[in-house]
VOKOLTI-503713 format. One line per 3 residues: number of its first residue (from 1); their letters; for each residue x, y, z of N, C-alpha, C. Coordinates in Angstrom, 3 decimals. Example, Ala and Ser with C-alpha at 12.3 -4.5 7.8 and 13.67 -1.06 7.14 Angstrom:
# VOKOLTI-503713
1) as) 13.190/-5.690/7.800/12.300/-4.500/7.800/13.200/-3.300/7.800  12.850/-2.250/7.080/13.670/-1.060/7.140/12.900/0.030/7.870
***
This chain:
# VOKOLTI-503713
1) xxx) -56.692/134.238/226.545/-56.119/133.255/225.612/-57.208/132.749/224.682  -57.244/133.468/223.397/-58.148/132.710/222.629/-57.965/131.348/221.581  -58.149/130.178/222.466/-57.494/128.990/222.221/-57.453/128.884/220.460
4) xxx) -58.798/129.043/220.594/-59.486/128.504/218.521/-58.505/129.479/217.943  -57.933/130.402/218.052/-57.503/131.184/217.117/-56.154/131.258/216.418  -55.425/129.924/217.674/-54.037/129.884/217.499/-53.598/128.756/216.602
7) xxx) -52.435/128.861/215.285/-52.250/127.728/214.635/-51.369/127.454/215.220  -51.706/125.945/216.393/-50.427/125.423/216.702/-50.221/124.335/216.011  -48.412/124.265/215.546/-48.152/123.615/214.489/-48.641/123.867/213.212
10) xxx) -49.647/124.794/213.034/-50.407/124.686/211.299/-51.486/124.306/211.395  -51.718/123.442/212.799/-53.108/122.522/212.375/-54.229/123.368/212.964  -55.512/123.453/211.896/-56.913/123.922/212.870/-57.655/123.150/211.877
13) xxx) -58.807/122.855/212.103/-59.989/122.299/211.864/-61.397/122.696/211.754  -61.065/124.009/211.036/-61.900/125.055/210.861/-63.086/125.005/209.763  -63.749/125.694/209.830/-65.477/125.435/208.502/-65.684/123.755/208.510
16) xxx) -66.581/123.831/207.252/-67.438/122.588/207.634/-66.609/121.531/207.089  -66.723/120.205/207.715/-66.768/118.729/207.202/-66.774/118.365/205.220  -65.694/117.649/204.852/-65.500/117.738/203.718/-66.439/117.088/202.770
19) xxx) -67.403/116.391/204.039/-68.373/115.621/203.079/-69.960/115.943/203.937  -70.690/114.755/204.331/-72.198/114.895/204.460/-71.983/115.851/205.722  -73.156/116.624/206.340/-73.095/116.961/207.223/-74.555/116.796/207.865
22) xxx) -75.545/116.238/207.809/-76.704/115.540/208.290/-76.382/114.607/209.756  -77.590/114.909/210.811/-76.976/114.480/212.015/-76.702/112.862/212.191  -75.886/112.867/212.530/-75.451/110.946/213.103/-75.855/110.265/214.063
25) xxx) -76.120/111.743/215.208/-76.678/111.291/217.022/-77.347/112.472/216.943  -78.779/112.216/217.361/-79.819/112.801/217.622/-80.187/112.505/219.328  -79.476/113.123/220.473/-80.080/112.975/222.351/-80.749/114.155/222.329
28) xxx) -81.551/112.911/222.791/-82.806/113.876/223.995/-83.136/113.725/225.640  -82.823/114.685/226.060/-83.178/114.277/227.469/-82.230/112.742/227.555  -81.101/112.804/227.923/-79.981/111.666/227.992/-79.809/112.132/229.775
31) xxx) -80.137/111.396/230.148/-80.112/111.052/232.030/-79.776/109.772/232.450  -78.472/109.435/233.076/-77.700/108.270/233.518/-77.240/108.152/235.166  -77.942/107.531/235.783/-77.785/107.159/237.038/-76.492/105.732/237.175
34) xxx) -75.655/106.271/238.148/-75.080/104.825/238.432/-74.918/104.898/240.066  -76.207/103.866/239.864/-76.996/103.651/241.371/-77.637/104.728/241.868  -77.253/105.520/243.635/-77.779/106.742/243.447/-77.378/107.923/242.955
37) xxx) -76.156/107.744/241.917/-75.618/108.727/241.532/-76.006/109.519/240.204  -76.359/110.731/240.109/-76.495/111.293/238.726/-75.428/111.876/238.157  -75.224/110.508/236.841/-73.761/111.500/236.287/-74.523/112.268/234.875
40) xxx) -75.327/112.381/234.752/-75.490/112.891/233.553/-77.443/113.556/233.817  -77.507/114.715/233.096/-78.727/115.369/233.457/-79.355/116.241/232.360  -80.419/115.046/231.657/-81.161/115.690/230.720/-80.219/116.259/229.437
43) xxx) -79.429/115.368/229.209/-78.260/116.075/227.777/-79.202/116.111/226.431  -79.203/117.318/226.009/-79.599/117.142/224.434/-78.703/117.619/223.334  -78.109/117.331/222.560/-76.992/117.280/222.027/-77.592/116.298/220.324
46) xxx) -76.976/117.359/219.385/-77.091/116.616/218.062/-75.134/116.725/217.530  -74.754/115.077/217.044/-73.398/114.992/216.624/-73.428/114.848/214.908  -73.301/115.630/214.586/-73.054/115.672/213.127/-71.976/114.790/212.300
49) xxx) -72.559/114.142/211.213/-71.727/113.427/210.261/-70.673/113.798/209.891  -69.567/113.043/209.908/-68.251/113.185/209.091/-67.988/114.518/209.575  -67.658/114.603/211.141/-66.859/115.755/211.797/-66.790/115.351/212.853
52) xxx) -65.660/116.188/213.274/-65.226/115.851/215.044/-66.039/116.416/215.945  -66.041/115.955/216.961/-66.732/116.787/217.783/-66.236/116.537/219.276  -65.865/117.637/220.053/-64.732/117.373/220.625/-65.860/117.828/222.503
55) xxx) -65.862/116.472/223.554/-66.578/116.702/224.471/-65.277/117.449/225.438  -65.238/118.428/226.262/-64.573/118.985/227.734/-65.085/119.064/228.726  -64.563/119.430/229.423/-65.201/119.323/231.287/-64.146/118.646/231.679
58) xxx) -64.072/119.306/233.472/-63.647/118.463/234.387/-63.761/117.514/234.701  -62.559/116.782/235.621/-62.877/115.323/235.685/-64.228/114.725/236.296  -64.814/113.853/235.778/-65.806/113.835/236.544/-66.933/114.408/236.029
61) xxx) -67.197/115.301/234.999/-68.070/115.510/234.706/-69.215/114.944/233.820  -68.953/114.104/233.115/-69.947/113.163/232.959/-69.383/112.660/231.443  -68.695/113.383/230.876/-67.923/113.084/229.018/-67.972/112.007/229.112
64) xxx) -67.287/110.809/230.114/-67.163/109.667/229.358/-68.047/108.906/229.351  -69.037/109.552/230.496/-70.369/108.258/230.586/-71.270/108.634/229.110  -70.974/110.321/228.883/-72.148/110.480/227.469/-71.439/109.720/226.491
67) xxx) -70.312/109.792/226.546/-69.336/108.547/225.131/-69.850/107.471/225.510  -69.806/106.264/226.093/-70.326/105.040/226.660/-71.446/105.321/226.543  -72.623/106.114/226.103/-73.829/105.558/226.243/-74.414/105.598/224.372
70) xxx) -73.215/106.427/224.060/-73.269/106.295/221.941/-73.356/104.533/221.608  -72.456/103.719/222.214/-72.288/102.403/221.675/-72.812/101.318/223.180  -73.845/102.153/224.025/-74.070/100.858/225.004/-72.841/100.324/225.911
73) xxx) -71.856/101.086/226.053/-70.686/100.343/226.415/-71.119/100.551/228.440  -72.205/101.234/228.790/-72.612/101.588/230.116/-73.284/99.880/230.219  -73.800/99.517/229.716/-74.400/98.298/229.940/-74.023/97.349/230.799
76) xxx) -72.455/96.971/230.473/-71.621/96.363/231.251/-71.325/96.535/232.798  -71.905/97.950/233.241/-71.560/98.340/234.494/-73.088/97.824/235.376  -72.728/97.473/236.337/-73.937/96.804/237.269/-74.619/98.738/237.686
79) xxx) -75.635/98.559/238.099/-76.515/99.557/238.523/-76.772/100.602/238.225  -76.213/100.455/236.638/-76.711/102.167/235.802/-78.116/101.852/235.437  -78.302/102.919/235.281/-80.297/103.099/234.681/-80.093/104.709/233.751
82) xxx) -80.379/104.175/232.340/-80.206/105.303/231.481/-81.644/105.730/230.723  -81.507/106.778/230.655/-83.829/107.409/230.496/-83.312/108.441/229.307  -83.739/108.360/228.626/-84.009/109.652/227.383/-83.986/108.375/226.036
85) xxx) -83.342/109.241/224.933/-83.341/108.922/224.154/-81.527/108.818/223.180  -81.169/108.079/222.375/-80.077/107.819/221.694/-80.262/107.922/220.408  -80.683/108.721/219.093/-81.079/108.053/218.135/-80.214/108.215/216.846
88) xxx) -79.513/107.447/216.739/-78.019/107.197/215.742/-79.294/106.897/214.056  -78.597/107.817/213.117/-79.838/107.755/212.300/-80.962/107.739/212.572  -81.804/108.232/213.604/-83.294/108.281/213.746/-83.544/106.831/214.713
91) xxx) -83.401/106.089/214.817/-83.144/104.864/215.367/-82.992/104.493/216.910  -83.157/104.431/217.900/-82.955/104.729/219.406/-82.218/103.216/219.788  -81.177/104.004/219.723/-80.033/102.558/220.031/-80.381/101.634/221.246
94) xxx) -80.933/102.503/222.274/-81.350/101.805/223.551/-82.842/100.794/223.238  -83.597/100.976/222.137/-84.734/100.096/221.958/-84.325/98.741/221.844  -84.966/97.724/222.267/-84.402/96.408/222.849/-84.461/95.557/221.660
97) xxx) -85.029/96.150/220.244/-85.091/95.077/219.166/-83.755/95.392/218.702  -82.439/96.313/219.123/-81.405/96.691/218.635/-79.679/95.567/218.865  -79.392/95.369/217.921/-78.597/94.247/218.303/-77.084/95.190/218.476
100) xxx) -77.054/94.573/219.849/-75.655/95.456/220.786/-74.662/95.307/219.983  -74.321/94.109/219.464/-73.160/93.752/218.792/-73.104/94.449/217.506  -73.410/94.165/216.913/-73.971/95.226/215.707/-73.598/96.848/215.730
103) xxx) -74.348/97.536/216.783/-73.902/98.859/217.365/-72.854/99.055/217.393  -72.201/97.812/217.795/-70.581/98.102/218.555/-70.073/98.063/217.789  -70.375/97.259/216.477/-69.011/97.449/215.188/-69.369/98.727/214.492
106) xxx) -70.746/99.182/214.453/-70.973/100.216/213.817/-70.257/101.203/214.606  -70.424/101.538/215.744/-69.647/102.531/216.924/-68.747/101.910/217.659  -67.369/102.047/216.983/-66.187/101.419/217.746/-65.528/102.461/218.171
109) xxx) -64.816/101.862/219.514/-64.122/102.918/220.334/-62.711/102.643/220.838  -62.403/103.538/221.080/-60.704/103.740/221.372/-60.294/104.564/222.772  -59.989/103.847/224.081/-59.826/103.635/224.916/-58.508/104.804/225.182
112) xxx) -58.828/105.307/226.766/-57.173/105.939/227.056/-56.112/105.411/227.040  -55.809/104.176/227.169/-54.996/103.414/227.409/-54.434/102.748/225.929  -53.463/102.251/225.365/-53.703/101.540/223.860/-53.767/100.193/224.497
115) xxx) -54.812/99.456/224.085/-55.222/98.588/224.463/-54.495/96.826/223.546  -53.745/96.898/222.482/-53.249/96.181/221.741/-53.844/94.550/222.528  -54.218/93.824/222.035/-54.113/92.131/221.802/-52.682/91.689/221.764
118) xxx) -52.625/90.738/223.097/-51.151/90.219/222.827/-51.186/89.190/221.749  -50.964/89.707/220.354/-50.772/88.647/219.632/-50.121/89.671/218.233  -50.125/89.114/217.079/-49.207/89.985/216.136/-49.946/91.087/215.482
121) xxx) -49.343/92.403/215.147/-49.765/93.234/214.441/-51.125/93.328/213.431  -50.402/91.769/212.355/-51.486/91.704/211.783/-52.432/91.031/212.249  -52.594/90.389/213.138/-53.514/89.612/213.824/-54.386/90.350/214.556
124) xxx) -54.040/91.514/215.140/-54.845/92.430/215.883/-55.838/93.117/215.129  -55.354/93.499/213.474/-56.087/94.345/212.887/-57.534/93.205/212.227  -57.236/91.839/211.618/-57.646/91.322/211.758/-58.443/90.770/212.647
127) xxx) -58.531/90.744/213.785/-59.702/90.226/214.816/-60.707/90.522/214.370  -61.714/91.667/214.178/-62.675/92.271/214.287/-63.114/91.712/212.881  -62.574/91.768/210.881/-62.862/91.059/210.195/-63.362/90.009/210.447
130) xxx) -62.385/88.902/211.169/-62.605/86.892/211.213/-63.705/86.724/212.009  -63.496/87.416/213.172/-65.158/87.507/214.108/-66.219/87.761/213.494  -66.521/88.623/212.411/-67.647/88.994/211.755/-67.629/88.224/210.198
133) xxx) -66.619/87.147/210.186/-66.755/86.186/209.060/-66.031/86.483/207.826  -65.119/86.783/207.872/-64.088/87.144/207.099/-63.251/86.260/207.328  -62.546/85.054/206.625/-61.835/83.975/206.170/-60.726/84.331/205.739
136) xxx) -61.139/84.384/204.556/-60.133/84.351/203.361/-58.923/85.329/203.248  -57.779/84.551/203.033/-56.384/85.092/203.853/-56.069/86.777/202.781  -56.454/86.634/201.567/-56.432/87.505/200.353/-57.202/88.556/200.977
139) xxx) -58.082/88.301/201.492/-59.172/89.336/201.675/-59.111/89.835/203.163  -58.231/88.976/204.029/-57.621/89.148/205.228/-56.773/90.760/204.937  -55.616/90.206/204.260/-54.383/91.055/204.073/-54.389/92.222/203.394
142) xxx) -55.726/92.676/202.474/-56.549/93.885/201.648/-56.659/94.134/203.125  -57.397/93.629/203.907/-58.440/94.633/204.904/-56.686/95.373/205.544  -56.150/94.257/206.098/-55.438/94.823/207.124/-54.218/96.068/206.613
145) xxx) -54.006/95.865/205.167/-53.027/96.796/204.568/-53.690/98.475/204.019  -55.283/98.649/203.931/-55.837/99.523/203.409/-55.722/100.009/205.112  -56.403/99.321/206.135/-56.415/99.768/207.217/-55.167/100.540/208.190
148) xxx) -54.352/100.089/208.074/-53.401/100.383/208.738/-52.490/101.973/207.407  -52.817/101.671/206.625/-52.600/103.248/205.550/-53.297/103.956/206.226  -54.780/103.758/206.281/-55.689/104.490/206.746/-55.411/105.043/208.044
151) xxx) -54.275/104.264/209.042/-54.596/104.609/210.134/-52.843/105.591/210.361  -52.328/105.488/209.421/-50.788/106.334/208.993/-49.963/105.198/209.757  -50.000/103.822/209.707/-49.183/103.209/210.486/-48.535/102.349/209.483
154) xxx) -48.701/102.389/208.105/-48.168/100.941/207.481/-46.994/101.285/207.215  -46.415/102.276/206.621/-45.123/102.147/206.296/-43.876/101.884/207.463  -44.377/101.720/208.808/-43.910/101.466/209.694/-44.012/100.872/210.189
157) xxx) -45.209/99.842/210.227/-45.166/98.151/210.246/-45.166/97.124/209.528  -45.340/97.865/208.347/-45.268/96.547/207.179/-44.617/95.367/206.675  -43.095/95.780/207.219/-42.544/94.595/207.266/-42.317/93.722/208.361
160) xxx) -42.868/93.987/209.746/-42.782/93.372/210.591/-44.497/93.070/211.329  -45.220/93.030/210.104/-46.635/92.141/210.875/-46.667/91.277/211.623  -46.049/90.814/211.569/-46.338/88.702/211.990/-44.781/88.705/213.317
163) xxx) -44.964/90.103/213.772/-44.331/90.253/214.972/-45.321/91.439/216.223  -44.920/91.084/217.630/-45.789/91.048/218.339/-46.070/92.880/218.477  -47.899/92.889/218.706/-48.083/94.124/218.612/-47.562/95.373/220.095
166) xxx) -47.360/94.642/220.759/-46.457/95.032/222.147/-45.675/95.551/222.187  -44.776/95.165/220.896/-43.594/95.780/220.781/-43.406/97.241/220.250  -44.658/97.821/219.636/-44.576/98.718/219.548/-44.879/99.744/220.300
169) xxx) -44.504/101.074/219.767/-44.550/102.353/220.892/-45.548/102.766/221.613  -46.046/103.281/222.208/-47.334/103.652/222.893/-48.177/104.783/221.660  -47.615/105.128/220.854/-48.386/106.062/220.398/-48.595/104.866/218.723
172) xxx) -47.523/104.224/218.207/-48.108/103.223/217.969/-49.108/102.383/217.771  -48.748/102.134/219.420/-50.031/100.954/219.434/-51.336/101.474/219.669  -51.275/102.912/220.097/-52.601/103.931/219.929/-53.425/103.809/218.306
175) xxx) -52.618/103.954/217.566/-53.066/104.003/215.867/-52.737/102.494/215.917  -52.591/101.467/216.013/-53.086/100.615/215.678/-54.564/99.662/216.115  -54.771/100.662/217.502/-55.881/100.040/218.404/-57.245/100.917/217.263
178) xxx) -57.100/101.894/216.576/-57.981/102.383/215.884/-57.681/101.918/214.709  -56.932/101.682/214.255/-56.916/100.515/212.635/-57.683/99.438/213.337  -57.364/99.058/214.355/-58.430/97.715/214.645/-59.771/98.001/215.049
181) xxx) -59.864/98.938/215.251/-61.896/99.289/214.976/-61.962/100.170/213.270  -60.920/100.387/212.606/-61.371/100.661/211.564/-61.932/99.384/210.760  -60.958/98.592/210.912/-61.390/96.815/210.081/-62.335/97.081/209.744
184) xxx) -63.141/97.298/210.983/-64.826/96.627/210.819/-65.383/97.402/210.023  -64.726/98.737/209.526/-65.737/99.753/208.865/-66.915/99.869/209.628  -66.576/100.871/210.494/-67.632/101.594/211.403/-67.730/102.967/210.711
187) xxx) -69.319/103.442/211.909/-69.530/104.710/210.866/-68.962/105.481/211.935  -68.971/105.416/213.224/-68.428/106.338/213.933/-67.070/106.299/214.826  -66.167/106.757/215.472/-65.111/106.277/216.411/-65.321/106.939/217.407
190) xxx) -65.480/106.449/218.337/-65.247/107.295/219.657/-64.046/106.880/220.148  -63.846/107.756/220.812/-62.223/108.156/221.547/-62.551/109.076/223.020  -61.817/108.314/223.841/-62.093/108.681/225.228/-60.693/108.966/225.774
193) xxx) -59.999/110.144/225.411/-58.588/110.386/225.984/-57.617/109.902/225.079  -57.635/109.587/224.031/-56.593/109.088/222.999/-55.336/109.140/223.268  -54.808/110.572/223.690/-53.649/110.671/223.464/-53.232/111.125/225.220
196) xxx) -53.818/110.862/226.513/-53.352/111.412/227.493/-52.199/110.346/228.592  -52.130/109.422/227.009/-51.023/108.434/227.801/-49.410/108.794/226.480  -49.859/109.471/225.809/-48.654/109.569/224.758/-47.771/110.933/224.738
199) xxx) -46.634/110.899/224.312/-45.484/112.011/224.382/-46.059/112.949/223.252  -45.807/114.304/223.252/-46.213/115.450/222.183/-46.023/114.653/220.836  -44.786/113.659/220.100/-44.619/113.393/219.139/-45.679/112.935/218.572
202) xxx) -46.003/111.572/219.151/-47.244/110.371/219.194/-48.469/111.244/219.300  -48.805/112.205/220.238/-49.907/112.936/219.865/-50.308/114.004/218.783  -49.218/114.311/218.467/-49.525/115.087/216.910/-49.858/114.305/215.915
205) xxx) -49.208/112.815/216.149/-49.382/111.634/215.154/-50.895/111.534/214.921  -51.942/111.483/216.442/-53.099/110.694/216.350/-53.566/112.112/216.263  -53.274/113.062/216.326/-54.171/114.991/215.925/-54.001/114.654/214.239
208) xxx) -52.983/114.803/213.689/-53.245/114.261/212.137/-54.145/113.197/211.576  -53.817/112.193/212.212/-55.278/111.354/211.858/-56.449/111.340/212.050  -56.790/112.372/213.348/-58.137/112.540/213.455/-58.971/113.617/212.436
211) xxx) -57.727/114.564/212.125/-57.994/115.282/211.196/-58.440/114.603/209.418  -57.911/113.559/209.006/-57.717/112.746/207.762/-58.689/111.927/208.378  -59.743/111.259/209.391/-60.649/110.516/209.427/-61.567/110.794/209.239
214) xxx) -62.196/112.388/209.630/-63.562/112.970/209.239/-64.211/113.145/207.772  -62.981/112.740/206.987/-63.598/112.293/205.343/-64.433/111.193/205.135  -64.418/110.617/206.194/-64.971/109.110/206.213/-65.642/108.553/207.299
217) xxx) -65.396/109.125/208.964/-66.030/108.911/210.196/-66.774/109.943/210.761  -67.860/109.578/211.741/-67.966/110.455/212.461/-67.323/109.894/213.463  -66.478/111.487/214.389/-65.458/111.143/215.688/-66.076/112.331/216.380
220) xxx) -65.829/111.499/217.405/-66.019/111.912/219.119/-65.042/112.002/219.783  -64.609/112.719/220.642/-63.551/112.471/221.534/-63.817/113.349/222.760  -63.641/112.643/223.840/-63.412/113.640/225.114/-61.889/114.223/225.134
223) xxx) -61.578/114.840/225.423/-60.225/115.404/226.097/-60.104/116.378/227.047  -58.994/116.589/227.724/-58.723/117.703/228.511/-57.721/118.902/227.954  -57.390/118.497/226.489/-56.428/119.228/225.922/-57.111/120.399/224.846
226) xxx) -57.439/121.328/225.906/-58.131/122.616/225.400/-57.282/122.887/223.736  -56.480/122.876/223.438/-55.854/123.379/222.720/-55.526/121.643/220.822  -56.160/120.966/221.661/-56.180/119.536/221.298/-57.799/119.373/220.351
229) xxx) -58.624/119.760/221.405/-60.081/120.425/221.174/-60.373/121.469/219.982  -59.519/122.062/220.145/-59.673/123.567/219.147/-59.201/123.128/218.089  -57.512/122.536/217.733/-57.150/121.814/216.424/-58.230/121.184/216.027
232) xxx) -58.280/120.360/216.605/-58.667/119.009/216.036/-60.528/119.155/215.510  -61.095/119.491/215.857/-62.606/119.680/216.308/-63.549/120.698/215.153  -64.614/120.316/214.923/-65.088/121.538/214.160/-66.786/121.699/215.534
235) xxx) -66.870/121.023/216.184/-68.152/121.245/216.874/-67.156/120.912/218.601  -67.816/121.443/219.651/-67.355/121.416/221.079/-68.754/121.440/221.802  -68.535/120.622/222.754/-69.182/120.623/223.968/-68.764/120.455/225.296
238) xxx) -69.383/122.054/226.212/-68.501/121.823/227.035/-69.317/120.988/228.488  -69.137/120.401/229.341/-70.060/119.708/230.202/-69.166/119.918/231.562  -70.614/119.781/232.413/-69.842/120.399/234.055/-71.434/120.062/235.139
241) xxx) -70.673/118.739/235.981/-71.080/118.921/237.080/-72.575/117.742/236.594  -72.230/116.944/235.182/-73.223/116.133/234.530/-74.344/116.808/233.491  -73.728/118.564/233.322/-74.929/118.820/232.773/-74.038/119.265/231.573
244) xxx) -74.982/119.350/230.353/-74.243/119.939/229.051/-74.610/121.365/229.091  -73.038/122.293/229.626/-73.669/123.784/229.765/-73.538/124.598/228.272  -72.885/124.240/227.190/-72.875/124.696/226.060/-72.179/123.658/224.484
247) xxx) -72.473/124.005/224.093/-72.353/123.270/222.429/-72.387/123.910/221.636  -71.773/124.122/220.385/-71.663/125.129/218.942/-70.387/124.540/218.452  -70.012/125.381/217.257/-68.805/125.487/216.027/-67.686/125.732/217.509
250) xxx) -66.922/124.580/217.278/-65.563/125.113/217.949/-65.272/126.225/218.394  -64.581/127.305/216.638/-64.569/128.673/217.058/-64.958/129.365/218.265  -66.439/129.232/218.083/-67.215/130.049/218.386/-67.341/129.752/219.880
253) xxx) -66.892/128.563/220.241/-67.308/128.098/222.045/-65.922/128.682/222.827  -64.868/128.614/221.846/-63.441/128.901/222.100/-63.358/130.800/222.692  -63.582/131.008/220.831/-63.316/132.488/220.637/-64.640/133.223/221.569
256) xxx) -65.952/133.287/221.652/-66.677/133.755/222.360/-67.836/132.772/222.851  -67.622/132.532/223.903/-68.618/130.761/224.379/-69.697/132.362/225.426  -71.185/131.172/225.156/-72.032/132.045/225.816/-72.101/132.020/227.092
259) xxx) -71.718/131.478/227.623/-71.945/131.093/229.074/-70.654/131.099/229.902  -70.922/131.814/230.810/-69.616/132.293/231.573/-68.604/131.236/232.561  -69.247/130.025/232.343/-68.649/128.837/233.248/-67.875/128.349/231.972
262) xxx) -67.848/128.327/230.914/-67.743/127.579/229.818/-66.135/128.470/229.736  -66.268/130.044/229.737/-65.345/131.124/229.645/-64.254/130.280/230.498  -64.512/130.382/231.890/-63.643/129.951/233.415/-63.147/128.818/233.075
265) xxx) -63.467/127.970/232.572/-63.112/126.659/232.122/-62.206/126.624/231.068  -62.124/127.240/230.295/-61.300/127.192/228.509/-59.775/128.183/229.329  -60.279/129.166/230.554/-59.183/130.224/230.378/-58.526/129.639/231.478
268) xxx) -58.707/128.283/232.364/-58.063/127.786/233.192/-58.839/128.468/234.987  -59.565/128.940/234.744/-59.896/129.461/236.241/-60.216/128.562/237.200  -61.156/127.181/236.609/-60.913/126.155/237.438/-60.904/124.687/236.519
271) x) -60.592/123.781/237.493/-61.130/122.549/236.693/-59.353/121.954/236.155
***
């Protein structure tokens, strides 16, 4: 089954990025202990600007701790100890003169779950603006109406903002939980399972937008949806067992991957 090769639905995500392509994440030697555990071993990995880049592996293999360690989000967990290097523009996110908060609007992320704020539509997209000092109701309602275009959700909430964001669908409130890290105008999105709580409809929804975001973001995403990976993705990495056993052009990891665990893995043999 040569996944990359198939247009399902029409969609692939093939040749390069429509705009910069200069690296965004520069790891070196990325090694993450939580406690005595090693989930991650010596990763070196460069994520390129304004393209997807799509992490796989079995459960357990370490994808979401290397996502959590792009924006510091490992921090929060008691007894990790993380050793190498992070360097988002040249920059080593882990150096202690680096302000976390800051990071985090620059690298906002989007959760398996849709995580919505119980409070209204437009209020959700808004949070992340008023927190970072954004007032003014004019300049409120620009952010939240460019955002939510941006995120393919307005013509379907627009007239009902100032009603609760709950109420909407799960795939929904998926694209609206990423209009609400778009607000902030971040440079990157990570996505950790986006769509493994949503019906085929809702997930073609957020495969189209990930496709229409790389004009403007760099995206990350873990998934388990080999075929999710291949659309959507112009770079893959595949990881197993905490270690990064291969990385390249989609295609090329899909259609002929060098390493024969990487093969067993894409064609279903295990995992």
């Amino acid at each position: 089954m040569a996944v990359a090769s198939e247009q399902i639905d029409g969609r692939r995500a093939t040749g390069p990025a429509p705009s910069c392509r200069c690296t965004k994440f520069d790891v070196r030697g990325l090694t993450v202990h939580y406690g005595h555990f090693q989930a991650l071993k010596a990763v070196d990995i460069e994520v390129g600007s304004c393209e997807v880049t799509a992490l796989i592996g079995p459960s357990g293999c370490g994808k979401s701790t290397f996502l959590r360690c792009l924006n510091r989000m490992n921090d929060v967990i008691d007894g990790v100890r993380v050793e190498g290097q992070v360097l988002m523009d040249g920059q080593d996110v882990y150096d202690r003169r680096v302000d976390v908060v800051d990071l985090r609007k620059r690298v906002g992320m989007v959760f398996q779950q849709p995580n919505p704020f119980p409070m209204s539509i437009f209020d959700n997209v808004a949070y992340g603006p008023r927190l970072h000092g954004t007032r003014r109701m004019p300049e409120l309602e620009d952010i939240v109406e460019r955002t939510l275009r941006e995120a393919a959700l307005w013509d379907e909430v627009k007239d009902k903002l100032r009603q609760s964001a709950l109420a909407l669908s799960g795939g929904q409130q998926q694209r609206l939980c990423i209009a609400r890290v778009m607000a902030v105008q971040p440079e990157v999105i990570l996505m950790d399972e986006p769509c493994s709580a949503l019906d085929p409809n809702a997930t073609f929804r957020i495969e189209e937008l990930m496709l229409s975001l790389r004009e403007n973001y760099t995206v990350v995403i873990v998934t388990h949806n080999m075929y999710q990976a291949a659309r959507c993705s112009q770079k893959t990495g595949f990881f197993l067992l905490g270690e990064l056993i291969e990385f390249g052009d989609t295609e090329q990891v899909f259609q002929a991957p060098a390493d024969r665990r990487t093969e067993d893995y894409i064609r279903g043999r295990f995992g």
